[in-house]
N, C-alpha and C positions, 0 to 999 in steps of 0.2 A: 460198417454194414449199410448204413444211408446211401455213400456211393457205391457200392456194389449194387445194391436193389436199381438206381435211378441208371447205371451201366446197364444192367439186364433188362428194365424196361423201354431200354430204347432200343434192342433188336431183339427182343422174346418173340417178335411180330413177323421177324423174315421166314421162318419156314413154315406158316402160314402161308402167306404171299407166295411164296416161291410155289405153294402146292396148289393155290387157287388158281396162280400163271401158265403151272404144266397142265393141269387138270383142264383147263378151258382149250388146250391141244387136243384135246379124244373130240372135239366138234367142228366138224369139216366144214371145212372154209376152202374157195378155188379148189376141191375136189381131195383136200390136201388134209389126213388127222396123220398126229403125231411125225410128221417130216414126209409120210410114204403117201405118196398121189395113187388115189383109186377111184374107177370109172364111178358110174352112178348105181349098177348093179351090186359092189364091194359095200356098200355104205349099211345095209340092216342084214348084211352076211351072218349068223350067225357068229362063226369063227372070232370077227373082226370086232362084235358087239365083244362078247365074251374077253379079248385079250384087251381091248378099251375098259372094261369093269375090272379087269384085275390089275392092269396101271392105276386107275382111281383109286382102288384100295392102299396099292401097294406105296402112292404117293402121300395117301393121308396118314396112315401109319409112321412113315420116316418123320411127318411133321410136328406129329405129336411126340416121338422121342427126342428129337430135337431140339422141343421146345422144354420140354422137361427135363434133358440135359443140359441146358442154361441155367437151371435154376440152379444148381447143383453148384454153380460160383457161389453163394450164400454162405455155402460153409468155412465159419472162419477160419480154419487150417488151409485154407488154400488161398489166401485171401492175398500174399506174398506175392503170389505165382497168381495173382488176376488174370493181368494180363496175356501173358502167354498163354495162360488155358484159354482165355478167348479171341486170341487170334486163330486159336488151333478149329475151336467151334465155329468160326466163320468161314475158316476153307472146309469143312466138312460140311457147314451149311451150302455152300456155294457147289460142291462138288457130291454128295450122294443125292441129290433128290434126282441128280440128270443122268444118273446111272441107270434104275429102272425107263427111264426114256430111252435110250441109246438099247436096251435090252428089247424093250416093246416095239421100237422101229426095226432091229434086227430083224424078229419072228414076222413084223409085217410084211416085211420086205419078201424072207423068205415065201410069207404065205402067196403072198404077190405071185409070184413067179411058178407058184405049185399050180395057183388056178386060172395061169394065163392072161392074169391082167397087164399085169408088164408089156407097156409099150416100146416100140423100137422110140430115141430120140429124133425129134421131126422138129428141122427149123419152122417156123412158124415168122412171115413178115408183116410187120407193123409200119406202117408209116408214121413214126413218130411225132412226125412234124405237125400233121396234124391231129394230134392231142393236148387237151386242153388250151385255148387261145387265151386265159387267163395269163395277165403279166407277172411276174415276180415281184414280188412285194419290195417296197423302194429303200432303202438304206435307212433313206429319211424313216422312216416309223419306228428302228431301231436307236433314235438318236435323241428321244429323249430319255430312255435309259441309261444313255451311255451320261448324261447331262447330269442326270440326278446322278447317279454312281458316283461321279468326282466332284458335283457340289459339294459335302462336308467337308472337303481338305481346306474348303474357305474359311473351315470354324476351326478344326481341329486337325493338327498336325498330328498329332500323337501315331496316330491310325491311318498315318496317310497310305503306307505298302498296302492294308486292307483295301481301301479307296479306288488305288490304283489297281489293283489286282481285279475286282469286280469293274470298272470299267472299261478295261481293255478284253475281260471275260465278253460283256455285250455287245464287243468289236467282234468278234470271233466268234461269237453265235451268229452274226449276219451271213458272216464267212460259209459256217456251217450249213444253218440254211439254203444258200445260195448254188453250195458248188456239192454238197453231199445227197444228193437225190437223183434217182435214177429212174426212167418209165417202166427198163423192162421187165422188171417181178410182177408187174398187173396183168401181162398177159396170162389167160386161163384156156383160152382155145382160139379159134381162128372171127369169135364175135369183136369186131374191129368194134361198135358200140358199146360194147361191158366194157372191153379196155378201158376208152374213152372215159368211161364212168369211171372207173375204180379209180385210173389215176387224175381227176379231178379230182375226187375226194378224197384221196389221200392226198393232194398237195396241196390243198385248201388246211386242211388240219396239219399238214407239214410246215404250214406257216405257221398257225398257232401257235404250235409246242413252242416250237424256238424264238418266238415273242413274247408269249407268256416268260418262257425261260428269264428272258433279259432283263425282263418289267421284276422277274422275283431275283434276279443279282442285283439291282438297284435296289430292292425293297432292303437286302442284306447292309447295304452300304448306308442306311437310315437306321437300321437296327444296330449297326455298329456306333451311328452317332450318337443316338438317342439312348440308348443304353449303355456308353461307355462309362460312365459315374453311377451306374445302378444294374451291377449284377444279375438281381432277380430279375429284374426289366428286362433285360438282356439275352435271359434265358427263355423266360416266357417269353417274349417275342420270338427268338429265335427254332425255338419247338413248333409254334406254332405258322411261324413260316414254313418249316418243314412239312408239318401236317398237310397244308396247303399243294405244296408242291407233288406230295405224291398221292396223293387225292386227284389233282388234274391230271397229272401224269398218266396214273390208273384209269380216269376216265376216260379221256382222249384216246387211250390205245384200244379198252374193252370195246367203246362204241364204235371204231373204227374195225375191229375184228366182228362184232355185230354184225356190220354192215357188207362187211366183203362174203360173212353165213349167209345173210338174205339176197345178196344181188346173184351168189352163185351156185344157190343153190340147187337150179335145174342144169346146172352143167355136168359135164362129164359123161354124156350116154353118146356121145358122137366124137370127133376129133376135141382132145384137151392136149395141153402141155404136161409134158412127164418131166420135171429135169430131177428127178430123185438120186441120178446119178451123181449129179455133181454136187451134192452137200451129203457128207457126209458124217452118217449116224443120225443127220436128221437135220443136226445143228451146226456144222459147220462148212460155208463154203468153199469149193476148192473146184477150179476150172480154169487151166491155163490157159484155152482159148480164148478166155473172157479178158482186153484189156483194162476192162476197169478196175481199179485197188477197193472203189467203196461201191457195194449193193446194195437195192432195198432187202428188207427180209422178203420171202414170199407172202407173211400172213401178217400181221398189225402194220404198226408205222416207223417201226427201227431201220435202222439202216445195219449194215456187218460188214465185213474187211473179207473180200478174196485170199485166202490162204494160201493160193497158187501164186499172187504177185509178193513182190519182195517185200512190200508195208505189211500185208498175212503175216509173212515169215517172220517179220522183226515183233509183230505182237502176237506171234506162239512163244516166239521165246521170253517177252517180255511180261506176257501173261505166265506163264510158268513158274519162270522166276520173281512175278508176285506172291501167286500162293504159295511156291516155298518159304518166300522170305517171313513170310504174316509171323508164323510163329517165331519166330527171330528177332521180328520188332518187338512183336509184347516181351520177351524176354530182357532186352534193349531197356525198354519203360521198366520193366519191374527193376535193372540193377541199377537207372537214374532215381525211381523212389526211395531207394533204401540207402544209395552211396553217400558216403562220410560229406558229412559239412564241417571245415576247418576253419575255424576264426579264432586268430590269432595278433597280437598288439607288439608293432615294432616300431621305437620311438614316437615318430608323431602320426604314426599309419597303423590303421587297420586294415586287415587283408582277411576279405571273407571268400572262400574256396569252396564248391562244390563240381568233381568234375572241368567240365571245359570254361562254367563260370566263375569268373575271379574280378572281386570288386575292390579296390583301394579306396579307404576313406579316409582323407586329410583330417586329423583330432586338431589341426592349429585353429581351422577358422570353425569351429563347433561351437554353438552356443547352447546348445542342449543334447542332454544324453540320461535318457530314461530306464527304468526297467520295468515293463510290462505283464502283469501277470494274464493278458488276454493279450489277445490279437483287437487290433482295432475295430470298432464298427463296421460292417456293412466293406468288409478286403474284399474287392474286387479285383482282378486278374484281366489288365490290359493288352499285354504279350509277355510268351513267358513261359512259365512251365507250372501247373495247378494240378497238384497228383495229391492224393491222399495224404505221401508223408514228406510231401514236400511242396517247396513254394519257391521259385525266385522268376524274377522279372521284374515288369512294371506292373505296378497295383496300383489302385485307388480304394481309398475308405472316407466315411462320413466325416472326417476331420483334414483330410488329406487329400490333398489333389494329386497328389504324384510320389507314389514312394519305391523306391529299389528296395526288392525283396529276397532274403535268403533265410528259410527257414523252414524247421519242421512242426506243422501245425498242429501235431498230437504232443508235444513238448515243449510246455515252455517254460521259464519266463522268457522275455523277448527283448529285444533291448533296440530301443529308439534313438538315432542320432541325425541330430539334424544341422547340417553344416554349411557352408557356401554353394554345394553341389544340389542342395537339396536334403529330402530327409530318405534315411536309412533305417531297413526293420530288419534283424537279424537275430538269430537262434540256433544252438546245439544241437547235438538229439541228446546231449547228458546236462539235467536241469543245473545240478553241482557244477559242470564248468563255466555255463551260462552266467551264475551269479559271479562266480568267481573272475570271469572275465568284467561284467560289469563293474566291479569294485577297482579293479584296475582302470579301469576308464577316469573314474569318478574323482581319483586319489590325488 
C-alpha cells in the first residue's frame, strides 16, 4: 500500500498541470487563443468569450476525474496489475484533456470563417539578420556542468554509466540550445520592432532553460554520488530536484507567455500574421513548404518538429507507437514482479534464476552463509530492478558495501552468502523452500 500511495503521489499532480497549461491557451497571446488567430475585434465577441468558458469548464472537469481515477490504484485487488493500470492512466492523462482543445479550435475555426475573419495567408518579410545582435551563449558556460557530471567517476565506479550518461546529456543540451531555435514564430504582423522584441526575449530565456537544464543534470550526477550508500538521501534529494526543475520550467514558460500577452496586445486590428493553416487542430505543425524539421511553438518557449518533414513523420510514428506501447510496459513490470525466483544447489554452485537474471555462486571459497530472518538495514538499490515483490541487482545496506540481490522482499527468510566474489542476498517466494535450501548449504 506505502508504494502504491508514494506511485500515485508522484503523478496525482499531472491533470492539474495539464489543465492549468490548456486553460492558460483561452488568453490571447500574438493575436492567437486556443491555436485559432483572431483580429482584435474577435477577442470580447461574445460567441468567442462563451465557447473559451465552456473549454475552461469542460477542461477542469476531465482534471478532477482524472485525478480521482488515480486514486482508485489504492485498491488492493488491483494492486498485481499497478502497473499497467497506470501506464493506461498516463495515456489517458496525455491524450483526453487535448480532445476538448482540438474540439474548441474546430468550432473557432469554423466560427472564424462564418464571421469573416479569416485571412487570406500573406508572406510577411523579416530581415532576420537584423534581430537580436546578442551572441549565443559560448560552449564554455556549459562546461562546467559538463566537469561536475563526470567528477564522481573519480570516487565511485559503481555508477559510472549514470555519470556518463548525465555528462554527455550537458553536451547535447549545448547542441540543443545552439541549433533548435528558430526567429520565425515571433512574427505577429508587419511591426519589424515587436519582432525584434519578442525574439530577444525569447532567446535570452532560450538560453536559460537549457543552462539551467545542464547545471540540474550535473546536480543529478552529485545526487547519485552523495546518495549512493543512503537511499533516503537519495530520494529526498532526488524529489526535490525534480520539484525544482519543474518549478523553473513552469516559470520560465508562464512569464515568457505573460510577456508575449502584454507586448501584443494591441495587435491584430491591422495587417497580423494568420498561419492557422498550417498547424493543425491547433497543435500540430504541418507545412511542407517550410524546410525546417524544428519550429518555435508560436506561443511560450517550446520548440515542435514539422510533421511535413521526414524527422515529423518518424515522430508520429514513434510517438504512437509510445502510447500504445505504455500499457504494455506496465504489463511487462507487473509479470517481472511476480515471475518465479529459482534457486537451486548443484555440487559447489549455486544458481540463482529469475527471468533474464542468473547469478552462479562458487560455495568453494564461502566463508560465511547466513539465514536472515529481515532484510538488511538501510537495502539500498544501486542498479537493478526495486519493485515491490522483487529485488535483484546491486544493493547497498548499513553493513554492506556491495551486495548481489535476488529476492522477494514480502518473503523471507533470506539467505546471506558471502564468498571470493563478494557477498550474496537471496530468497524464494516459498519461506519452506528457503530454509530448506539453506540447510543444504550449511550441511
Amino acid at each position: 500500500m506505502t508504494s502504491q500511495l508514494i506511485l500515485i503521489l508522484t503523478v496525482c499532480w499531472l491533470p492539474a498541470l495539464m489543465c492549468w497549461m490548456l486553460v492558460n491557451e483561452t488568453r490571447f497571446k500574438k493575436n492567437i487563443v486556443l491555436g485559432v488567430t483572431l483580429p482584435q475585434e474577435a477577442h470580447e465577441d461574445p460567441n468567442v468569450q462563451k465557447e473559451l468558458a465552456h473549454f475552461k469548464k469542460t477542461e477542469i472537469l476531465i482534471a478532477v476525474l482524472l485525478t480521482a481515477l488515480v486514486f482508485l490504484l489504492l485498491i488492493p485487488s488491483v494492486k498485481d496489475w499497478m502497473m499497467t493500470l497506470w501506464m493506461i492512466w498516463i495515456d489517458i492523462v496525455i491524450i483526453a484533456p487535448n480532445i476538448p482543445y482540438v474540439l474548441s479550435h474546430g468550432r473557432l475555426i469554423a466560427l472564424k470563417e462564418e464571421k469573416g475573419w479569416k485571412k487570406e495567408t500573406k508572406t510577411v518579410r523579416v530581415d532576420t539578420s537584423t534581430i537580436g545582435n546578442e551572441r549565443w551563449l559560448s560552449p564554455l558556460a556549459f562546461l562546467p556542468a559538463v566537469i561536475i557530471s563526470f567528477l564522481p567517476i573519480l570516487f565511485d565506479h559503481g555508477l559510472i554509466a549514470g555519470y556518463v550518461v548525465n555528462g554527455i546529456s550537458c553536451i547535447l543540451l549545448w547542441f540543443g540550445y545552439r541549433y533548435l531555435y528558430r526567429n520565425k514564430s515571433e512574427m505577429v504582423d508587419d511591426n519589424i520592432e515587436l519582432t525584434k522584441a519578442l525574439t530577444r526575449i525569447r532567446r535570452y530565456n532560450w538560453g536559460k532553460m537549457w543552462l539551467m537544464i545542464a547545471y540540474l543534470m550535473a546536480a543529478v550526477s552529485l545526487i547519485l554520488w552523495l546518495g549512493r550508500r543512503n537511499g533516503l538521501l537519495m530520494g529526498v534529494l532526488t524529489v526535490a530536484l525534480a520539484v525544482a526543475v519543474c518549478v523553473f520550467a513552469l516559470r520560465l514558460e508562464m512569464r515568457m507567455r505573460k510577456t508575449q500577452e502584454r507586448l501584443t496586445a494591441s495587435s491584430g486590428s491591422g495587417e497580423y500574421i494568420d498561419e492557422d493553416d498550417k498547424w493543425l487542430g491547433g497543435l500540430i505543425y504541418y507545412n511542407p513548404d517550410d524546410h525546417n524539421a524544428i519550429v518555435n511553438n508560436r506561443i511560450g518557449l517550446n520548440s515542435t518538429v514539422n510533421m511535413a518533414s521526414g524527422l515529423g513523420k518518424f515522430m508520429i510514428v514513434m510517438t504512437v507507437l509510445l502510447l500504445l506501447g505504455l500499457p504494455f510496459f506496465g504489463f511487462m513490470l507487473d509479470g517481472v514482479s511476480t515471475q518465479e525466483i529459482r534457486i537451486a544447489k548443484q555440487d559447489a554452485i549455486v544458481e540463482a534464476q529469475a527471468g533474464m537474471t542468473d547469478y552462479k555462486i562458487d560455495l568453494a571459497s564461502a566463508d560465511e552463509i547466513l539465514l536472515l530472518q529481515e532484510l538488511p538495514e538501510g537495502l539500498s538499490r544501486r542498479w537493478g530492478t526495486g519493485m515491490d515483490k522483487i529485488l535483484k541487482g546491486s544493493f547497498t545496506a548499513k553493513d554492506y558495501s556491495n551486495l548481489t540481490v535476488l529476492l522477494d522482499p514480502t518473503t523471507g527468510p533470506f539467505i546471506l552468502i558471502h564468498n571470493a566474489d563478494g557477498y550474496y542476498l537471496l530468497g524464494t517466494r516459498d519461506p519452506q523452500l528457503t530454509k530448506e535450501l539453506y540447510q543444504s548449504l550449511v550441511r
